[in-house]
ROZA-86600 format. One line per field, with one value per residue: residue in three letters; y, z, x of N, C-alpha, C, O in turn. Coordinates in nm, 3 decimals. Example, Ala and Ser with C-alpha at 12.3 -4.5 7.8 and 13.67 -1.06 7.14 Angstrom:
BEGIN
resn <- [Ala / Ser]
n.yy <- [-0.569 / -0.225]
n.zz <- [0.780 / 0.708]
n.xx <- [1.319 / 1.285]
ca.yy <- [-0.450 / -0.106]
ca.zz <- [0.780 / 0.714]
ca.xx <- [1.230 / 1.367]
c.yy <- [-0.330 / 0.003]
c.zz <- [0.780 / 0.787]
c.xx <- [1.320 / 1.290]
o.yy <- [-0.332 / 0.114]
o.zz <- [0.846 / 0.804]
o.xx <- [1.424 / 1.341]
// end
This chain:
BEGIN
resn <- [Unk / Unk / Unk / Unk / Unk / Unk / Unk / Unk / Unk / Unk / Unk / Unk / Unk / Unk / Unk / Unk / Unk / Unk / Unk / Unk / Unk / Unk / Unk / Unk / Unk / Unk / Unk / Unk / Unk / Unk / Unk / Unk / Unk / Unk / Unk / Unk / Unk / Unk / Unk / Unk / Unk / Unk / Unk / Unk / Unk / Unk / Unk / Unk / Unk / Unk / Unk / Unk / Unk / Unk / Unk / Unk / Unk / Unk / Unk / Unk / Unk / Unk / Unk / Unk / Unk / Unk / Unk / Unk / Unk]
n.yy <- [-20.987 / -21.090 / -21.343 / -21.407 / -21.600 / -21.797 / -21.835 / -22.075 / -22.210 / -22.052 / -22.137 / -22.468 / -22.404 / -22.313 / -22.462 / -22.855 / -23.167 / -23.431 / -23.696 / -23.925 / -24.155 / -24.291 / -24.258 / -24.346 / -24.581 / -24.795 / -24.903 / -24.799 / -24.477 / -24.107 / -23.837 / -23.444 / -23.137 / -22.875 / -22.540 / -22.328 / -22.250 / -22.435 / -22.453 / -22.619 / -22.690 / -22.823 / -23.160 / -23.541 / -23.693 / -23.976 / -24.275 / -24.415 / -24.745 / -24.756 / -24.600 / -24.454 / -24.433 / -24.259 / -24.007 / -23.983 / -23.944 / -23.697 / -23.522 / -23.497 / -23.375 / -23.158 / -23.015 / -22.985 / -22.765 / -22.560 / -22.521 / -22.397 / -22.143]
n.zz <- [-7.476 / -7.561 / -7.639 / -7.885 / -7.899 / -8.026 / -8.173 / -8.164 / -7.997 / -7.780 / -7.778 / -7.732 / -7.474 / -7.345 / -7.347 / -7.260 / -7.317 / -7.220 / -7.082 / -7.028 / -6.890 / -7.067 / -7.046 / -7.169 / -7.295 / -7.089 / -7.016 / -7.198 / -7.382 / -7.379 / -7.531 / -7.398 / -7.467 / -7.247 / -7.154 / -6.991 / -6.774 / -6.683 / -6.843 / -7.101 / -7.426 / -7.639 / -7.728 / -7.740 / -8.002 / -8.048 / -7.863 / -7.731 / -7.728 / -7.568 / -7.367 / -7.445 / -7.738 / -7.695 / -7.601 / -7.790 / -8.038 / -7.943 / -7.955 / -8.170 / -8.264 / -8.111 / -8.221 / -8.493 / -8.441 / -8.363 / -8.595 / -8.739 / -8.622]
n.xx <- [-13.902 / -14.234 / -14.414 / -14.622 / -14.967 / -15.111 / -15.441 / -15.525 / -15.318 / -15.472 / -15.721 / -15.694 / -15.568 / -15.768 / -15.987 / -16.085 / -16.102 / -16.320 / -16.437 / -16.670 / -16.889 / -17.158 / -17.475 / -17.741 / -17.616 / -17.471 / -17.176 / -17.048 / -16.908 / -16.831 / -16.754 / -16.709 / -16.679 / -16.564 / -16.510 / -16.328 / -16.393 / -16.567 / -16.829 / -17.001 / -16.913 / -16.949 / -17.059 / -17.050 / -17.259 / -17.269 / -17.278 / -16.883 / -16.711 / -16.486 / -16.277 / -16.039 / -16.101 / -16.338 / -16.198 / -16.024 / -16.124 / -16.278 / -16.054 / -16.024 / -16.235 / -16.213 / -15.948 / -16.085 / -16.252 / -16.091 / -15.935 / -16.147 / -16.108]
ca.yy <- [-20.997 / -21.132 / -21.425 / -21.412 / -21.678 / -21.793 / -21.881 / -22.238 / -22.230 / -22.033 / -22.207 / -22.565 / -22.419 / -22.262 / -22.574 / -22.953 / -23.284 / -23.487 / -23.860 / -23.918 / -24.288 / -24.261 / -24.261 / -24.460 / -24.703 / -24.898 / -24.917 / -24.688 / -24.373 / -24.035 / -23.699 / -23.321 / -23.050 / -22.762 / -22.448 / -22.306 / -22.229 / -22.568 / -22.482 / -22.713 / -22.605 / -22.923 / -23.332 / -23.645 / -23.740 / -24.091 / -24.336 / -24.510 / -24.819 / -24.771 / -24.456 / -24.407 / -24.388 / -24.134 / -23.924 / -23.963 / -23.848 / -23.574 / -23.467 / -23.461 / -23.264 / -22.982 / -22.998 / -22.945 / -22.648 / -22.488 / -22.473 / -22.297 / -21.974]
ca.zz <- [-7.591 / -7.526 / -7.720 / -7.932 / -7.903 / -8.186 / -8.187 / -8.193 / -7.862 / -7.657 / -7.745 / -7.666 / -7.327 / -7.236 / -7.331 / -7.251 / -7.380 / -7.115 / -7.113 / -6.931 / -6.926 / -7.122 / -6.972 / -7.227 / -7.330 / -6.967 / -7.050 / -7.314 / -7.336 / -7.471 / -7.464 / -7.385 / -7.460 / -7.201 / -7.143 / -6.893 / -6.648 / -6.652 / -6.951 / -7.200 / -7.550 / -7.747 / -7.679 / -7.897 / -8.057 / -8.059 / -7.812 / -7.775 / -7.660 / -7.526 / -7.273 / -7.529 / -7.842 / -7.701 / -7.619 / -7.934 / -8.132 / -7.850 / -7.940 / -8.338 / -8.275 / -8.074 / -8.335 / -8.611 / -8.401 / -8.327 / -8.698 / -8.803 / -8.605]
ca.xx <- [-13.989 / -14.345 / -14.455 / -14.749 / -15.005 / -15.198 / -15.592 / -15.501 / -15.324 / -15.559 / -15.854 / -15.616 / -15.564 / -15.902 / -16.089 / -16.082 / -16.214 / -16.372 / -16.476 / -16.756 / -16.972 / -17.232 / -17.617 / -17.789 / -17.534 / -17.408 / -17.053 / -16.989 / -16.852 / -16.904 / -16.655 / -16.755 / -16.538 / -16.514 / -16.466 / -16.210 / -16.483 / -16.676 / -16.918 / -16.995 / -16.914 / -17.015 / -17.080 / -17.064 / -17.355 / -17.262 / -17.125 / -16.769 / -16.693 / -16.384 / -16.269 / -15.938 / -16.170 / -16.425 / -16.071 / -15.947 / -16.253 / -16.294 / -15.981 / -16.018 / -16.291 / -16.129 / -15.858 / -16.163 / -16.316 / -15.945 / -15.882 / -16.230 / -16.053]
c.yy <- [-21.093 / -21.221 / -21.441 / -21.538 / -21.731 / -21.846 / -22.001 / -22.258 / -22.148 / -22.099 / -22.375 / -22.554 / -22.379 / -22.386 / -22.736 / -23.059 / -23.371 / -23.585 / -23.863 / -24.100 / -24.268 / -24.338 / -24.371 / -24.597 / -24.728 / -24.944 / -24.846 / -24.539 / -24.259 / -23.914 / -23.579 / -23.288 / -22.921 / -22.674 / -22.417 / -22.300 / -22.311 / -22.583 / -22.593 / -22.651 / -22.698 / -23.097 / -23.392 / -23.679 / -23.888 / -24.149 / -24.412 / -24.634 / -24.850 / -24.600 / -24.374 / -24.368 / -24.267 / -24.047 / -23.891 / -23.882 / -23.675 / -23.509 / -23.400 / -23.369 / -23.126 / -22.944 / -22.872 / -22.762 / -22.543 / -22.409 / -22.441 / -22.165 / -21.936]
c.zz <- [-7.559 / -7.634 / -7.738 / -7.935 / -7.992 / -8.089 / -8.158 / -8.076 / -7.764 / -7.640 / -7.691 / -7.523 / -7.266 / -7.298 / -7.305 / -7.277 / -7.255 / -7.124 / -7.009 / -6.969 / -6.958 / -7.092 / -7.025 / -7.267 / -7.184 / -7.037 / -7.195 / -7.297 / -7.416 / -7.429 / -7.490 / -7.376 / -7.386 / -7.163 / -7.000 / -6.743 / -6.630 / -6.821 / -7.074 / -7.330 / -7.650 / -7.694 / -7.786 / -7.864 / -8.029 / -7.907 / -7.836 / -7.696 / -7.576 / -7.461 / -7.394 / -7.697 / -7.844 / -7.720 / -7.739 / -8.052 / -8.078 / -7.885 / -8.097 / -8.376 / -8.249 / -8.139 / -8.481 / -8.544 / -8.379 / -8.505 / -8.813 / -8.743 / -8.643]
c.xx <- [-14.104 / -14.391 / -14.591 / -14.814 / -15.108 / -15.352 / -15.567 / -15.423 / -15.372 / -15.679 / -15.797 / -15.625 / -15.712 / -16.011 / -16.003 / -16.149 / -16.200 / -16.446 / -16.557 / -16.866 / -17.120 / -17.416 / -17.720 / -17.783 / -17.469 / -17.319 / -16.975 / -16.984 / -16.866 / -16.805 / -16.757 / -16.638 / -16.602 / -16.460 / -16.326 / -16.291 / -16.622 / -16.791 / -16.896 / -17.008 / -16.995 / -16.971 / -17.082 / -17.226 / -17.424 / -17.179 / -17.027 / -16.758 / -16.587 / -16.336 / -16.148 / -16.021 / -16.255 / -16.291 / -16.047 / -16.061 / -16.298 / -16.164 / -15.951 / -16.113 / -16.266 / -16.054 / -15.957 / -16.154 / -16.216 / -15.972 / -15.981 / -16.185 / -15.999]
o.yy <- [-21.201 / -21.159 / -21.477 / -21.624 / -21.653 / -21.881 / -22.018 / -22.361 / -22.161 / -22.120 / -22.414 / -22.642 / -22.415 / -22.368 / -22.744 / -23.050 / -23.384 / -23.561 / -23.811 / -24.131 / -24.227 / -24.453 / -24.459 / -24.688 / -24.640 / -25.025 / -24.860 / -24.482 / -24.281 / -23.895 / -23.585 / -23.338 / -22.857 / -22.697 / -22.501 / -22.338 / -22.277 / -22.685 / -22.634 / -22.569 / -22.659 / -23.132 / -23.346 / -23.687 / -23.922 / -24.105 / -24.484 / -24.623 / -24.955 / -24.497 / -24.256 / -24.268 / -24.187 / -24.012 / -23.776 / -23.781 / -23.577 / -23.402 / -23.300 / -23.296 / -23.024 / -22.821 / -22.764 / -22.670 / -22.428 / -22.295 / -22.445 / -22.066 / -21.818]
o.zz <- [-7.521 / -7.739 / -7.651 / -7.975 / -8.013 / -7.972 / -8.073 / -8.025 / -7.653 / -7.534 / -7.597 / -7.450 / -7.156 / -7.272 / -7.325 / -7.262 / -7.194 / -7.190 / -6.902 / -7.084 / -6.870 / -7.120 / -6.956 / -7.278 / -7.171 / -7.125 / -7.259 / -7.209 / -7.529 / -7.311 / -7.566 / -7.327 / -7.449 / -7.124 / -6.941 / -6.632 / -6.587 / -6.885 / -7.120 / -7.352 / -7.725 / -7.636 / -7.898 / -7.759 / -8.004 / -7.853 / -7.935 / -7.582 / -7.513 / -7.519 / -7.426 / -7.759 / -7.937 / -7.834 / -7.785 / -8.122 / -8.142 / -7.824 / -8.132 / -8.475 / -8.316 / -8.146 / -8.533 / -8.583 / -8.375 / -8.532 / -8.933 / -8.807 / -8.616]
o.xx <- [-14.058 / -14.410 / -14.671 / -14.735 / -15.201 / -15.359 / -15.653 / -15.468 / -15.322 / -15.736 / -15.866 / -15.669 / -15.755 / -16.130 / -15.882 / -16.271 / -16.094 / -16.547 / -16.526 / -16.897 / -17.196 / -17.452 / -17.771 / -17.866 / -17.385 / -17.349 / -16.870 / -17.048 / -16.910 / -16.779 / -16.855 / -16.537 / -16.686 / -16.346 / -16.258 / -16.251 / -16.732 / -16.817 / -16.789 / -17.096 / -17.085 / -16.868 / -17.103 / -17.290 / -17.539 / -17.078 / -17.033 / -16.803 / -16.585 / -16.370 / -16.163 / -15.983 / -16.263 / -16.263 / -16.050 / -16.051 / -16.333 / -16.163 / -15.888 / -16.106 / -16.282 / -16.055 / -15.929 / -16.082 / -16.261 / -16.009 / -15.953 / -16.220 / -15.976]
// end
């Protein structure tokens, strides 16, 4: 029997949130969430000051964007 996979875990696996140090701010930090094949789907706005905060916001976002499908 083949297990169905919902909207909400394929887009989980075919994207990733990605912490990256942020260009303007010298020591702050900023997440991108992409695709399975490198693309960039969407970036923060803002930066974080901390590598675990961008994450965490990067991750409430992919949450958001999951559960408009």
């Amino acid at each position: 029997m083949a297990l169905k996979v919902s909207a909400f875990g394929q887009i989980l696996r075919s994207h990733r949130v990605k912490v990256v140090p942020c260009t303007a701010q010298p020591g702050c930090f900023r997440w991108i969430i992409t695709s399975a094949d490198g693309q960039r789907s969407e970036q923060s706005s803002y930066s974080y000051a901390t590598v675990a905060g961008a994450r965490a916001v990067g991750n409430m976002r992919l949450r958001e964007l999951v559960a408009k499908t």
